[in-house]
N, C-alpha and C positions, 0 to 999 in steps of 0.2 A: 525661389528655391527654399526648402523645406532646412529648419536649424538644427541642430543637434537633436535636442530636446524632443523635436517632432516625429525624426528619424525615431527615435529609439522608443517613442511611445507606442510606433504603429508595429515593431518587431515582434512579437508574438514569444512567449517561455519557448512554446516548441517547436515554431522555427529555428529558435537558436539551437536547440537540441538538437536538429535535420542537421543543420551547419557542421556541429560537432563531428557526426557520424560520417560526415562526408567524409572531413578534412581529416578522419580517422585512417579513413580507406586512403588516401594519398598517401597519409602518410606509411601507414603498412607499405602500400605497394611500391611505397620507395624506399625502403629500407631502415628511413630515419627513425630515430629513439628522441623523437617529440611530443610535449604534449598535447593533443587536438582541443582540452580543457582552456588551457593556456592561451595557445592560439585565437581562438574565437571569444576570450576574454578581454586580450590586446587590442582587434580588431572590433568590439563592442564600444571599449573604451576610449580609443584614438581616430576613429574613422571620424571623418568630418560629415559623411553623406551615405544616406544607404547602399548608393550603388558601390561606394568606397568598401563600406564594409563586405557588401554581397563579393567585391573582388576579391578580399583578402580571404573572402573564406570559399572560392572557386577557382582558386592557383592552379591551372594545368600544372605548375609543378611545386614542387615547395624546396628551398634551398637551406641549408645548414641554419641559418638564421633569416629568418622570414621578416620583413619592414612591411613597414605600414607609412603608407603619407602620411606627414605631419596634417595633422587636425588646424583645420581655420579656426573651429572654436573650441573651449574647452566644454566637459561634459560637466553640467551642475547637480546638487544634490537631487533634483527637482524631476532627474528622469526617467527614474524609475514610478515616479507614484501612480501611474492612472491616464487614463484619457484626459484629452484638455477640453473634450468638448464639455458642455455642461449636462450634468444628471440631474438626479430625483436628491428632494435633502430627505432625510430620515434623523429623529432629531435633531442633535446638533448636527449631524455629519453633511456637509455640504457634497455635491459634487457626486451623486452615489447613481454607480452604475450596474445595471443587471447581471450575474454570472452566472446562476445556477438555480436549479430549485430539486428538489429533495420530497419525501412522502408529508415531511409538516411543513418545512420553511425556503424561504426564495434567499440567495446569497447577492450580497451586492457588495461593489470597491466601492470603499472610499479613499482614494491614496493609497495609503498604506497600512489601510484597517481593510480586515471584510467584516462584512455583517450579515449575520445569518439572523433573517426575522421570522421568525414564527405564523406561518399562518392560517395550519387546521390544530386545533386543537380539542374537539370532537372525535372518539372512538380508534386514538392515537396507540392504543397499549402496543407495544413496550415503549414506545417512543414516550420522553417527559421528558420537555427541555429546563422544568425548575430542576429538577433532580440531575439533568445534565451540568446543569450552570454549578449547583451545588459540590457535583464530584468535582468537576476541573478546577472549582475557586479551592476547595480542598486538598489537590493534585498541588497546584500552584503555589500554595502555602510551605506545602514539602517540599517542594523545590525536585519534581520527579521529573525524571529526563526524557528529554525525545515526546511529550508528550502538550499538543498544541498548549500554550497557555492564554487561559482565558481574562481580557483584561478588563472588561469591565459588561453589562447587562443596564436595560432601562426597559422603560416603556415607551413607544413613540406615540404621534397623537392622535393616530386609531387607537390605541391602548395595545398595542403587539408589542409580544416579548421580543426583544433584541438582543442577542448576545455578540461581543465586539470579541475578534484575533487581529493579530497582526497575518496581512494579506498573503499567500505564499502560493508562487507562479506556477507551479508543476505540481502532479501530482504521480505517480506510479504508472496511472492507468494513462497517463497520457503517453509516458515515456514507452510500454507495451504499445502501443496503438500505434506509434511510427515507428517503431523497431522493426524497420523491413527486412528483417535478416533470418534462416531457419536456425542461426547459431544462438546460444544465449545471451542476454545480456553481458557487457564486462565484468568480472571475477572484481574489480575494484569497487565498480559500480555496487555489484551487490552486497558486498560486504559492509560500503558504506550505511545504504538504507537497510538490509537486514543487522547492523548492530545496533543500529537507532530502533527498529522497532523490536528484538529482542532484549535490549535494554528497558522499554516502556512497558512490556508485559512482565518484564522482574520485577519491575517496582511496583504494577498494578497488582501482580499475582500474591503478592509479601504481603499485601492489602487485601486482600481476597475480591478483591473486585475485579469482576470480569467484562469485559470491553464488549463480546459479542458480536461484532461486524468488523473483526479485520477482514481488508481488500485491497486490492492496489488503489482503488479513488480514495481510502483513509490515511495514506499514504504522504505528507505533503511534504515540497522539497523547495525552501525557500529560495534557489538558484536551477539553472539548467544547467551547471558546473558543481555539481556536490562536489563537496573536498573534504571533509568532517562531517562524524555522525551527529552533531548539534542543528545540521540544516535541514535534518528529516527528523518529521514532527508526523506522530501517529492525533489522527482526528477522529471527528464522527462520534462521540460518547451518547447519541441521545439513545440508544439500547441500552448500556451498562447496566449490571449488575451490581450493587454496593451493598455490602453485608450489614449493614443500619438503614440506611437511605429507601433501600426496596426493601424493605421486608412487612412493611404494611399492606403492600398490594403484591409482593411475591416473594412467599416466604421462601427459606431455601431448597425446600424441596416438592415447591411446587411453583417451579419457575417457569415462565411462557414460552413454549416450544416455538412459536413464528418468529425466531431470532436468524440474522444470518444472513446472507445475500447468496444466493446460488448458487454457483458452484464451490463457494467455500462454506457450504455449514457442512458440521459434525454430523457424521452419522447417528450419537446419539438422541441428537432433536428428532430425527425424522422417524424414531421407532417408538419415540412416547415416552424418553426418559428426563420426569419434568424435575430432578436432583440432578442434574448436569452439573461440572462446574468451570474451572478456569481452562482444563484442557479442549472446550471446542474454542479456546482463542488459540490453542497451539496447532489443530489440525487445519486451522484457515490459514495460519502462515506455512505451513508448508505448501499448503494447494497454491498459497500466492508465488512462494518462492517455487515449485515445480513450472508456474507459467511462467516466470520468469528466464526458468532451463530451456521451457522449449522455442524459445527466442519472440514471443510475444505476437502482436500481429489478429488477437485472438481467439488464439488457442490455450485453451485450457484443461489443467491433469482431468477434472469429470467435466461434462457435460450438463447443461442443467437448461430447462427453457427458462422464457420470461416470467417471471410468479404468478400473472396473468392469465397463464394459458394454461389447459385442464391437464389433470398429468404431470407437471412437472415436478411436484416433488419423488412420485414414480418414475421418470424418466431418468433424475439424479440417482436415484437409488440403483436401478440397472445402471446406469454407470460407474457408479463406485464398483457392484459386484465384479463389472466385465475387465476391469482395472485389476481390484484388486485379488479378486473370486469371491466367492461365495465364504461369509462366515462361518463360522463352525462354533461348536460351544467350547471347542477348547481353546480356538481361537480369540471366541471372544467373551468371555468366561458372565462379565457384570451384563450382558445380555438379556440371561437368565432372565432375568430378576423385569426388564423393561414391559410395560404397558403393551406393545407392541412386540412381541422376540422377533428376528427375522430369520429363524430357522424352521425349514418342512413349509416355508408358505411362496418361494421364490426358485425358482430355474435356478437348479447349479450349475455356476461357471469357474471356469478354469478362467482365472483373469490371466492379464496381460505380464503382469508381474512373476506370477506362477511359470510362464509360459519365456517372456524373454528374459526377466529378472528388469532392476531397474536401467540396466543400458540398455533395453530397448523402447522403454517408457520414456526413458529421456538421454535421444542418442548422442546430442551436439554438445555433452558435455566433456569438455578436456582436464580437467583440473580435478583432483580428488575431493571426495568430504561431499559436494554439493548433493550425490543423489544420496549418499548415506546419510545426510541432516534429513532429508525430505522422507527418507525410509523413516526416520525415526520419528519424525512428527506424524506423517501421515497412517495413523496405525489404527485398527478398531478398538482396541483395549485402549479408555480413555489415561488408566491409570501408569500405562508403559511405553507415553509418549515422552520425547525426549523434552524436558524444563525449559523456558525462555532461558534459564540461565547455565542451563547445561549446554543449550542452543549454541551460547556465547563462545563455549570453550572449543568447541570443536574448531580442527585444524583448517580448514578452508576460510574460518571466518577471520582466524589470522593472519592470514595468506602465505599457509603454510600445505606442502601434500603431505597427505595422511592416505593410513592402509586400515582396514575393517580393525586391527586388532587396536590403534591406537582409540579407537571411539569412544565416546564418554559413554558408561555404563551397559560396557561391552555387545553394542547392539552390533549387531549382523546386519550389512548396507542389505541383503533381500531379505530381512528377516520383518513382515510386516503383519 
């Protein structure tokens, strides 16, 4: 029979997440005012055996105070860190097992480190992971919040750059991906990870540094129990823009339009506007938080293909129009002026917003503020998007209702 230790190494971030969601629905459809966080924290921590825990968190019913068999053995420091089987060593780091791999570098655990190794570094632009390592060793020195912090960089004995974090279980896009629900994610939930990553773009923005690739996989959530905005850790810096750092290979105004993952980049990139600046990190978080509204699952506020296939930055763009409609020059004034304008060259549409307003763009939402934050990030005029730190103040994010006239900087929830 399998020990603590065992059990708990082969459980999965997002299984325990499935757990959660279940024991949520029990618990709604019983009436009780428990928490499903809680719950599946207990039974993590005191189950002696997988099937033990699989019980405690598959209760036909749940009663006022929910028990758990006393555990035959105790849980050690030792169960969280990683597979027990044996990996690949990469420098010092013994034990190192495959996670992921990215446009430059492959991610691998070790314990309770990840390491992301570097390994195209031919015809990479915007991607530079010395200049990554550089912002976050600089990030880190400031002591900037919610922002992965980067602990140490080598070379291993292929000579690939290696840059060390501390490992974190979940990420955004995982927690979307089993979200089998057409309702939103939890109003707690969100507020958690959207104050951790509105937080991280105040401090980048005050810095003038821009991230470039927020998305829910940048997203990282060192628990599948968030309970404070300290456990969501925004990542992925090898885009970034740093007002020193880039300015040898992209000065500020002529900065590299292929930034951005899909359906979250700015409209400004895709029309030739190469003086962007920190607001297409505000229009990606609202596109993240709108998928988030519309309960995840893979659906997203545009459309966008795989960057692969021909067309697709055209395909986004009819879908932002049929969203939003069709820009206008008064709508979108700094237009003018782009490499590309996108007026008299595209089908006028009457988008979706025009037509049902944002409750029908994002109908499963019950709680106020959440579609008026998304109005106000998600706007064509890069310069009258609502601030990461105006972000902060709106009433939803405190878990407070709010009506159109309390909004920061009196935006109008259909006013986009």
């Amino acid at each position: 029979m399998a020990d603590a230790a065992d059990w708990r190494q082969s459980l999965t971030a997002s299984e325990r997440y499935d757990n959660i969601e279940k024991l949520s629905k029990l618990l709604a459809a019983a009436g009780l005012d428990q928490s499903a966080f809680a719950i599946e924290n207990e039974a993590y921590k005191t189950a002696s055996s997988r099937q033990e825990y699989d019980t405690a968190c598959s209760l036909p019913t749940i009663t006022e105070e929910p028990r758990l068999p006393a555990p035959e053995t105790a849980a050690t420091e030792e169960d969280d860190r990683g597979p027990s089987s044996p990996g690949i060593a990469i420098g010092d780091y013994g034990n190192c097992h495959y996670v992921a791999s990215g446009v430059t570098a492959e991610v691998y655990r070790s314990q309770t480190r990840a390491l992301k190794v570097i390994v195209e570094t031919h015809g990479i632009d915007p991607h530079n992971p010395q200049r990554e390592a550089k912002i976050l060793s600089s990030l880190r020195t400031a002591n900037a919040p919610n922002i992965i912090p980067l602990l140490e960089t080598f070379h291993d004995h292929d000579q690939r750059f290696v840059l060390v974090f501390p490992y974190m279980p979940l990420t955004l896009s995982h927690i979307l991906d089993r979200h089998r629900s057409p309702s939103p994610l939890p109003s707690p939930l969100l507020r958690t990870i959207f104050t951790a990553l509105f937080r991280a773009l105040h401090h980048l923005h005050t810095q003038n540094i821009t991230h470039r690739d927020v998305k829910p996989s940048a997203l990282l959530l060192s628990s599948p129990t968030p309970s404070s905005p300290t456990q969501v850790y925004l990542s992925d810096f090898g885009t970034a823009w740093h007002p020193t750092l880039s300015l040898p290979s992209e000065p500020s105004s002529q900065k590299i339009l292929d930034v951005g993952t899909g359906p979250y980049r700015a409209p400004e990139t895709l029309f030739g506007n190469r003086a962007y600046g920190s607001a297409v990190d505000l229009w990606a978080a609202g596109t993240t938080l709108a998928e988030c509204l519309l309960g995840g699952g893979g659906k997203t506020l545009f459309e966008s293909r795989p960057a692969h296939e021909d067309g697709n930055q055209l395909g986004l763009i009819l879908s932002i129009f049929q969203t939003l409609g069709t820009p206008t020059r008064e709508r979108w004034p700094e237009a003018v002026g782009f490499r590309t304008p996108p007026f008299e060259m595209y089908r006028v549409f009457e988008g979706r917003v025009e037509r049902e307003g944002w409750e029908g763009v994002l109908p499963g939402v019950k709680e106020e503020g959440w579609r008026e934050l998304v109005a106000g990030l998600v706007r064509y005029e890069s310069g009258e998007r609502v601030t990461a730190g105006e972000a902060l103040e709106f009433p939803c994010m405190k878990g407070e209702g709010s009506e159109a006239a309390c909004l920061p900087r009196n935006i109008h929830p259909l006013d986009t």
